[in-house]
C-alpha positions in Angstrom: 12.5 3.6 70.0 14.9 1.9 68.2 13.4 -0.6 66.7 10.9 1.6 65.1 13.4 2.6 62.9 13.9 -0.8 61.7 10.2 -0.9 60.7 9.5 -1.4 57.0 8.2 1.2 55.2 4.6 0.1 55.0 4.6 -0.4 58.3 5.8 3.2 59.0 3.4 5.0 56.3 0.6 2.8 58.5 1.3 4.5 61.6 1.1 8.0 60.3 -1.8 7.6 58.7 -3.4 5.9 61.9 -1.7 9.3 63.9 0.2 6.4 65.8 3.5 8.8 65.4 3.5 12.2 63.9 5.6 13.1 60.7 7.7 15.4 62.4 8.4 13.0 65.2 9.3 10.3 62.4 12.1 12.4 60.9 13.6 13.7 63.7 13.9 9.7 65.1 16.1 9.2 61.8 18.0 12.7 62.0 19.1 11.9 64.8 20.3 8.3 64.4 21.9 10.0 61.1 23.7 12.4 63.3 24.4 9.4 65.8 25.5 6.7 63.3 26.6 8.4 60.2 29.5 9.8 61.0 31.7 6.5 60.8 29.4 4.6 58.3 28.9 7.5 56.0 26.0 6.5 54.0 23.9 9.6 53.8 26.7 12.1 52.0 24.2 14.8 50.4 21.8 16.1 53.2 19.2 18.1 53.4 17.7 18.1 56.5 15.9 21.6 56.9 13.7 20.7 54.0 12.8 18.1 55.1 12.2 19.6 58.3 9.6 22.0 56.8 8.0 19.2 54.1 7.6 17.2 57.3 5.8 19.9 59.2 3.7 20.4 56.2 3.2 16.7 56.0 1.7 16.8 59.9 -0.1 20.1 59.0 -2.4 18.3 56.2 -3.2 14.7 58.2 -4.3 17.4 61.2 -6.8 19.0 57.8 -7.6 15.3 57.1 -5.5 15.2 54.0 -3.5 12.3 52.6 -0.6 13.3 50.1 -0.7 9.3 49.3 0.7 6.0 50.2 4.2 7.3 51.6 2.7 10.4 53.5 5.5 11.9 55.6 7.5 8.5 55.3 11.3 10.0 55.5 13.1 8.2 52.6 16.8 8.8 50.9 17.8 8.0 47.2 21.0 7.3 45.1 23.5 10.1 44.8 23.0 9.8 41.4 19.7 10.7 41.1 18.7 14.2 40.1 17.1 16.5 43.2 16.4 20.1 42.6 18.5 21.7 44.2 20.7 19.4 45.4 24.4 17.9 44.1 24.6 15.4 41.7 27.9 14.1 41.3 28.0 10.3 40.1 31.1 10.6 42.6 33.0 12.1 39.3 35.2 14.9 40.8 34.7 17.2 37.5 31.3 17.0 38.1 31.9 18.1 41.8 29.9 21.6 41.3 26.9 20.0 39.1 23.7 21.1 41.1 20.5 19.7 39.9 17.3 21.9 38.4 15.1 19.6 38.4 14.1 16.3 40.2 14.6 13.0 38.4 11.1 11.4 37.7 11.6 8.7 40.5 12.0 12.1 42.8 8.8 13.6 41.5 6.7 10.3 41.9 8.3 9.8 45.6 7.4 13.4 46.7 3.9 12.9 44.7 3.0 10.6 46.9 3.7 11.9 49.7 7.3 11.4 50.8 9.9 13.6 52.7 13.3 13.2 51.3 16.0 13.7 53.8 19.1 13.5 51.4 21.0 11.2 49.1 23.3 8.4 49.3 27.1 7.3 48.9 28.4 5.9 45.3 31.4 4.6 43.2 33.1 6.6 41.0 30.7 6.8 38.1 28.7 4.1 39.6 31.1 1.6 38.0 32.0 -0.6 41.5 30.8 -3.1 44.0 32.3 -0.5 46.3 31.0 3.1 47.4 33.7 5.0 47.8 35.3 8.1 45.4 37.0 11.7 46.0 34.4 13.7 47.0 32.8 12.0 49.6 34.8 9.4 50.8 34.2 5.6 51.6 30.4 4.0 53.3 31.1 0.8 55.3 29.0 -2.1 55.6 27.2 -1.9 59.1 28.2 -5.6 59.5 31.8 -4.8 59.6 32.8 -1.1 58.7 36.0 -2.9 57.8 33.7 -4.1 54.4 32.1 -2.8 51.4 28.2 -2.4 52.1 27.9 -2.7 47.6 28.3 -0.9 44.6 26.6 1.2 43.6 23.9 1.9 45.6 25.8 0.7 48.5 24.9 3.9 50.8 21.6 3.0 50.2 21.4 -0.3 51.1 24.0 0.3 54.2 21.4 3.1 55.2 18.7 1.3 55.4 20.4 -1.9 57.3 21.1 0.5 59.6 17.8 1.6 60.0 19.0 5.3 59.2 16.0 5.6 56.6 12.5 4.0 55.9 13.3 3.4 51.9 15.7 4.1 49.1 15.7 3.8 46.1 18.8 3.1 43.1 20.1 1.7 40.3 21.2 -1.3 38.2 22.9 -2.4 35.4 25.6 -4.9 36.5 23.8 -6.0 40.1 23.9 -2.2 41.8 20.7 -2.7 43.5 21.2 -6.6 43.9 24.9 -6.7 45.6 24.4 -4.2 47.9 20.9 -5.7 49.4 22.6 -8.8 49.7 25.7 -7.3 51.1 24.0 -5.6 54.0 21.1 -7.9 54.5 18.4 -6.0 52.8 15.7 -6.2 49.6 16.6 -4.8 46.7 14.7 -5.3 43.0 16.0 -4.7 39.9 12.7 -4.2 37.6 12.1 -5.1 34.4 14.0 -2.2 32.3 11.9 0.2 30.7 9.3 -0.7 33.5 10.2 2.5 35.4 11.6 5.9 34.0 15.1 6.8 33.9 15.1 10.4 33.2 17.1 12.2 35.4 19.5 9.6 36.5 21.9 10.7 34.0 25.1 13.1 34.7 23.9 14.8 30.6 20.9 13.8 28.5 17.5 12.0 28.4 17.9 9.2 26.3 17.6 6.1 28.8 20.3 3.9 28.9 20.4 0.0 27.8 20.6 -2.6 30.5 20.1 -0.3 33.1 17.5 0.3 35.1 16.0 2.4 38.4 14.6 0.4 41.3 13.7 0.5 45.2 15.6 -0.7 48.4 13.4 -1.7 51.7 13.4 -4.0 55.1 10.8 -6.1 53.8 9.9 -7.4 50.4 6.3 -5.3 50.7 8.0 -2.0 50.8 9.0 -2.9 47.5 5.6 -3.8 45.9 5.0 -0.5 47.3 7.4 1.8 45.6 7.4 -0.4 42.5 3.2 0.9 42.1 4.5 4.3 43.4 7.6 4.9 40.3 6.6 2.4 37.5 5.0 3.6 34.5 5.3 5.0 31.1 7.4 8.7 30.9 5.6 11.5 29.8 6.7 11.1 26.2 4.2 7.8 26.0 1.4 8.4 28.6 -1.0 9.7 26.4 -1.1 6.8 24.7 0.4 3.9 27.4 -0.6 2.1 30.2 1.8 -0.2 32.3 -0.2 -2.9 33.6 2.2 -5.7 35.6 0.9 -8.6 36.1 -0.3 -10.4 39.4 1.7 -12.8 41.6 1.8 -16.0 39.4 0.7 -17.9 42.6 -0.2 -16.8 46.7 1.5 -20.0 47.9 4.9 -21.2 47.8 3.3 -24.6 47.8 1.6 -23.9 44.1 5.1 -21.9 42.8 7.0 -23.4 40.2 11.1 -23.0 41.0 13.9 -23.4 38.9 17.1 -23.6 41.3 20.3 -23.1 39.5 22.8 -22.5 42.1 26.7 -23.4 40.4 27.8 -23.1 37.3 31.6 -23.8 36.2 33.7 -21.7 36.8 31.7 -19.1 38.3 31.4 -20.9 41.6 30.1 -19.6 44.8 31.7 -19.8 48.3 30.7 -22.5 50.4 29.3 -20.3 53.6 27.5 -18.5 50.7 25.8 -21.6 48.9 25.1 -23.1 52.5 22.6 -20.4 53.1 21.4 -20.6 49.3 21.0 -24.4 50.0 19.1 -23.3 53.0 16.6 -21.8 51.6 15.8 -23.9 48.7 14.8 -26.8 51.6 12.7 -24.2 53.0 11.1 -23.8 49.9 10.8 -27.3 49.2 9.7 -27.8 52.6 6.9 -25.8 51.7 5.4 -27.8 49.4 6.8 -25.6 46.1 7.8 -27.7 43.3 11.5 -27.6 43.0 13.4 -28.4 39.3 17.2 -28.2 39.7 18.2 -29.4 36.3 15.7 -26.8 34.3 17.8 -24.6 32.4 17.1 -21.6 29.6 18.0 -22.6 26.2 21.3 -20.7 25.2 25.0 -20.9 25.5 26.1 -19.5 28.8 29.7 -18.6 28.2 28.5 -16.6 24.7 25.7 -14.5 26.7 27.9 -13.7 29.4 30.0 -12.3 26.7 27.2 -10.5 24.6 26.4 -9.0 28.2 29.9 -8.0 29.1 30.4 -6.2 25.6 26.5 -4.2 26.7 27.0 -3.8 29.8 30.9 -2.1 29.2 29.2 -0.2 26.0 27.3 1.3 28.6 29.6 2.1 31.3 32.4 3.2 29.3 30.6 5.3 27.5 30.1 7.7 30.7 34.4 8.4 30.3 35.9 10.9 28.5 36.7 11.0 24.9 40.3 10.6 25.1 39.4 7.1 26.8 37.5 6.4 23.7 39.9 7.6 21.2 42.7 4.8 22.8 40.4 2.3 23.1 39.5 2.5 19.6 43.4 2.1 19.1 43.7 -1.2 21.4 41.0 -2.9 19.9 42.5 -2.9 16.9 45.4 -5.3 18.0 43.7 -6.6 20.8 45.0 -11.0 21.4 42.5 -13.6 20.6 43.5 -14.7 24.3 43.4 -11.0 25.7 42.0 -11.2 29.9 37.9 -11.4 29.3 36.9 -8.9 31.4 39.8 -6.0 29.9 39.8 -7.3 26.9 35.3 -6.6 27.1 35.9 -3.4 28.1 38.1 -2.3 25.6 35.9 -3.5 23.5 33.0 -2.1 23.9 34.3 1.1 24.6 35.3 1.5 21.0 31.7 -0.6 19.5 30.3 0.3 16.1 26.9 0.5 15.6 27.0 -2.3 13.5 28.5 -4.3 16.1 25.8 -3.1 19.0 23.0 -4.3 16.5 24.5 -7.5 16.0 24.8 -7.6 19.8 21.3 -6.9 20.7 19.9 -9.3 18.5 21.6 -12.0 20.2 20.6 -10.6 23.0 16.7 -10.4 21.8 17.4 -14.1 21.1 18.0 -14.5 24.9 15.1 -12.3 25.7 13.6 -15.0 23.8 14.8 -18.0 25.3 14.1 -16.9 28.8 10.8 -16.6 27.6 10.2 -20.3 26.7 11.8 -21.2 30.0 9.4 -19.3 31.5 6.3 -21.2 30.5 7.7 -24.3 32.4 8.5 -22.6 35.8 7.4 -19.5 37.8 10.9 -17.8 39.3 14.1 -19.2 39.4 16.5 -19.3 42.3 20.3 -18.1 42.1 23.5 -16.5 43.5 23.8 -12.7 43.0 27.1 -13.0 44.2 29.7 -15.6 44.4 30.7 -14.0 48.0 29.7 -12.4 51.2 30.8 -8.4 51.7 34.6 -8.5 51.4 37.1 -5.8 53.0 37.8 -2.2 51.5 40.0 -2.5 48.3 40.7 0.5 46.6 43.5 -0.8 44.6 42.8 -0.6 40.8 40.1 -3.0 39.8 42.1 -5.1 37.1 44.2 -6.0 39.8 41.2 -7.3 42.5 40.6 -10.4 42.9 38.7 -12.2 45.5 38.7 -15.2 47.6 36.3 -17.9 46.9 36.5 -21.3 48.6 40.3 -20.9 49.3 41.1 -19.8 45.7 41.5 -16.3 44.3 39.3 -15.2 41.4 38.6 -12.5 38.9 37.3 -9.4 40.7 34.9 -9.3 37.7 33.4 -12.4 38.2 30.8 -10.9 40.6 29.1 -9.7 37.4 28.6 -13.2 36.1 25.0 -13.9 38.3 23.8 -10.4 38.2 24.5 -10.3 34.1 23.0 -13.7 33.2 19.7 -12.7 33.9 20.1 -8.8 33.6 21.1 -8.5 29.7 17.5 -10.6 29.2 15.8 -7.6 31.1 14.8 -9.8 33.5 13.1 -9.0 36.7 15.3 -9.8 40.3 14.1 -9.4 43.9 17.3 -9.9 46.5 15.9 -11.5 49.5 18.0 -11.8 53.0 18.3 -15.8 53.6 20.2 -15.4 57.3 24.0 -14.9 58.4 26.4 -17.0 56.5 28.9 -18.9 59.1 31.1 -15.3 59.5 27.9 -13.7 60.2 27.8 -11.7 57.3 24.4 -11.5 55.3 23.7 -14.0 52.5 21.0 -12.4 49.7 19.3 -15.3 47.2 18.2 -13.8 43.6 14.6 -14.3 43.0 14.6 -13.7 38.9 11.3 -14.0 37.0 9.9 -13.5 33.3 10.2 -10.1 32.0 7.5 -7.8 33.5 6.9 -10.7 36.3 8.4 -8.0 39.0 5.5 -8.8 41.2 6.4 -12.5 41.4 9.8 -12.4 42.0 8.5 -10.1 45.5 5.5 -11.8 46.1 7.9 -14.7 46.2 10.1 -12.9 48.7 7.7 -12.1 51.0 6.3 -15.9 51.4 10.0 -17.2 52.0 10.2 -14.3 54.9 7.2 -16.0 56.1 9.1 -19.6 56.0 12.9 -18.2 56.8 12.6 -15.0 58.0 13.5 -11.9 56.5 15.4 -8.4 57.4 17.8 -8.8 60.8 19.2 -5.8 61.8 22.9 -5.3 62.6 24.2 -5.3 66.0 25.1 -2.1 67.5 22.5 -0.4 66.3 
């Protein structure tokens, strides 16, 4: 029985609807592994097992009337802590908002349960979502199955240290500075980050509707089809434009890897990756190329990189800093003001943006619809292209404060803030990214490649996934469990 709960999700919705396991039986396997597991990885932190009990008995009840709810009939999934579930906490791991109960669910929620699913509870997060850890004051720290001693990912690192070990069939979470991507490759598992404004935010929000820029809401899985799966299951206009809107994404840009076009851009200076890291990267490029896909290394998108990872930074912080308190921005406003021309990137970003005009965010996004742009071109030339998420694999719990972090890459400490580098290059463009598993790195610890294609191309980048599974292999589950 235990591998059955490293099945992937389409496999598991397959076997209920061919009464190869019951509903019921389903989610009492995971409860119990929960119950068995959880405890010292502590992934699954908002539970709600007794409905899901009853929606599960319900779910059983309708396949023995020869009904089907949809595609994830009775499939027990999780989501993000920060997603909105009637009924339910939802805390952003921000101890003021300790007491915020949800009324209603968050439109992922509604499209999950539409089609069918039993949602047993939610998973672990950073403080306001804003690490590449999950850890905060109300519920405490999720390890990485690999080695509890490391981070499984921020912020949808209970998610993706859930599903690695096999403690749920799906998840689904968020990105705007590699949330989904770090944690998939972190613990070995798929993550995509759609195309933003592809599916709806509303009600991943602590206040309001408006959806945010840069970020976006996006599945977890064990296999790159689960994926494709929730991505038709969530994606599509909000109610405020489907009257008169229809998302249609477009097919797989080739069934092959032999008739893909692939752009590999694995280094860049000064944002280096570590050598175990780029081995496994290197890996799977040969694979690729082995496969008859046409490989260009030297293809490159026609901007500045150091001046986009900026006009990212400045977004992406506008963003983030924009969830803290007004005090915050009132000093902020002050520092920027007599801020060095050789102030630290990163802090000097953040302070930033925290205190950006309007003026200044206009001027901002139209360099970045220049990007948008640019990608675009590149785009014509080359189907998906290949590159780092992260510069290294999970690294121990460090709960210091993050302008002090730094990490270890190649026997050299860097900015803790680098990691944002890969997953903002492509995410300030929009861009679609599937993280694929590529195999243990020399420590053992999973290795993830970014699979990033043109905007709305999500199907590509997991279309693409799913062949190099076929070539490499794809989910491996921890040992121990």
């Amino acid at each position: 029985m235990t591998e059955l709960a490293f099945r992937s999700a389409v496999d598991l919705a397959r076997m209920i609807r061919d009464r190869e396991i019951g509903c019921l039986e389903l989610l009492e396997h995971y409860l119990g592994r929960i119950e068995r597991f959880d405890g010292k990885i502590n992934a699954v932190v908002v539970r709600d097992f007794e409905a899901a009990r009853r929606r599960a008995g319900e779910a059983d009840a309708a396949l023995a009337r020869g009904e089907a709810w949809g595609p994830l009939h009775g499939l027990p999934i999780t989501v993000k802590e920060s997603y909105d579930v009637a009924g339910l906490r939802s805390t952003w791991g921000y101890p003021p908002a300790r007491d915020n109960v949800a009324a209603a669910d968050a439109v992922v929620v509604e499209r999950l349960k539409r089609a069918g699913a039993v949602l047993m509870g939610k998973t672990n997060v950073p403080l306001l979502l804003g690490d590449f850890q999950s850890y905060n004051e109300i519920y405490g720290t999720t390890g990485n199955p690999w080695d509890l001693a490391r981070t499984p990912g921020g912020s949808s690192g209970g998610g993706a240290a859930a599903l690695a070990a096999g403690l749920t069939a799906l998840e689904s979470g968020s990105d705007i500075g590699g949330s989904i991507r770090n944690p998939a490759h972190f613990c070995g598992v798929y993550g995509l980050k759609p195309t933003w404004g592809v599916v709806p935010l509303r009600g991943h929000a602590l206040a309001g509707v408006a959806p945010a820029d840069v970020s976006v809401v996006g599945p977890l899985g064990r296999a790159a089809e689960d994926l494709a799966l929730a991505l038709d299951i969530v994606a599509g206009p909000d109610e405020l434009q489907a009257a008169g809107w229809r998302l249609e994404l477009p097919a797989p840009a080739a069934r092959r890897l032999r008739d893909f076009r692939v752009a590999v851009w694995l280094d860049q200076p000064g944002y280096e990756v570590a050598p175990e890291v780029r081995q496994r990267l290197e890996a799977a490029v040969a694979a690729v190329e082995r496969a008859g896909a046409r490989v260009d290394r030297a293809a490159r998108p026609g901007f500045d990189v150091e001046r986009a990872y900026d006009a990212y930074l400045r977004l992406f912080m506008a963003v983030i800093m924009a969830r803290r308190p007004p005090d915050v921005y009132e000093r902020a406003v002050e520092e920027a003001k007599s801020l060095a021309p050789d102030a630290p990137r990163y802090a000097a970003a953040r302070t930033r943006a925290t205190a950006l005009a309007h003026r200044e965010w206009l001027a901002l996004n139209e360099e970045r619809t220049r990007l948008r742009w640019a990608w675009h071109a590149f785009f014509r030339d080359v189907d998906v292209l290949l590159c780092p998420i992260s510069p290294v694999t999970a690294f121990p719990h460090d709960h210091s404060p993050i302008e002090e972090r730094t990490l270890a890459v190649g026997g050299r400490r860097v900015p803790f803030s680098d990691q944002l580098f890969w997953a903002g290059l492509t995410g300030v463009a929009y861009l679609p990214s599937t993280v694929a598993p590529v195999g243990p790195a020399a420590s053992g610890l999973p290795v993830g490649i970014q699979i990033v294609g043109p905007e709305l191309g999500d199907r590509t980048t997991i279309e693409f996934a799913r062949l190099l599974a076929d070539e490499i292999g794809g989910f491996r589950s921890p040992p121990g469990y």
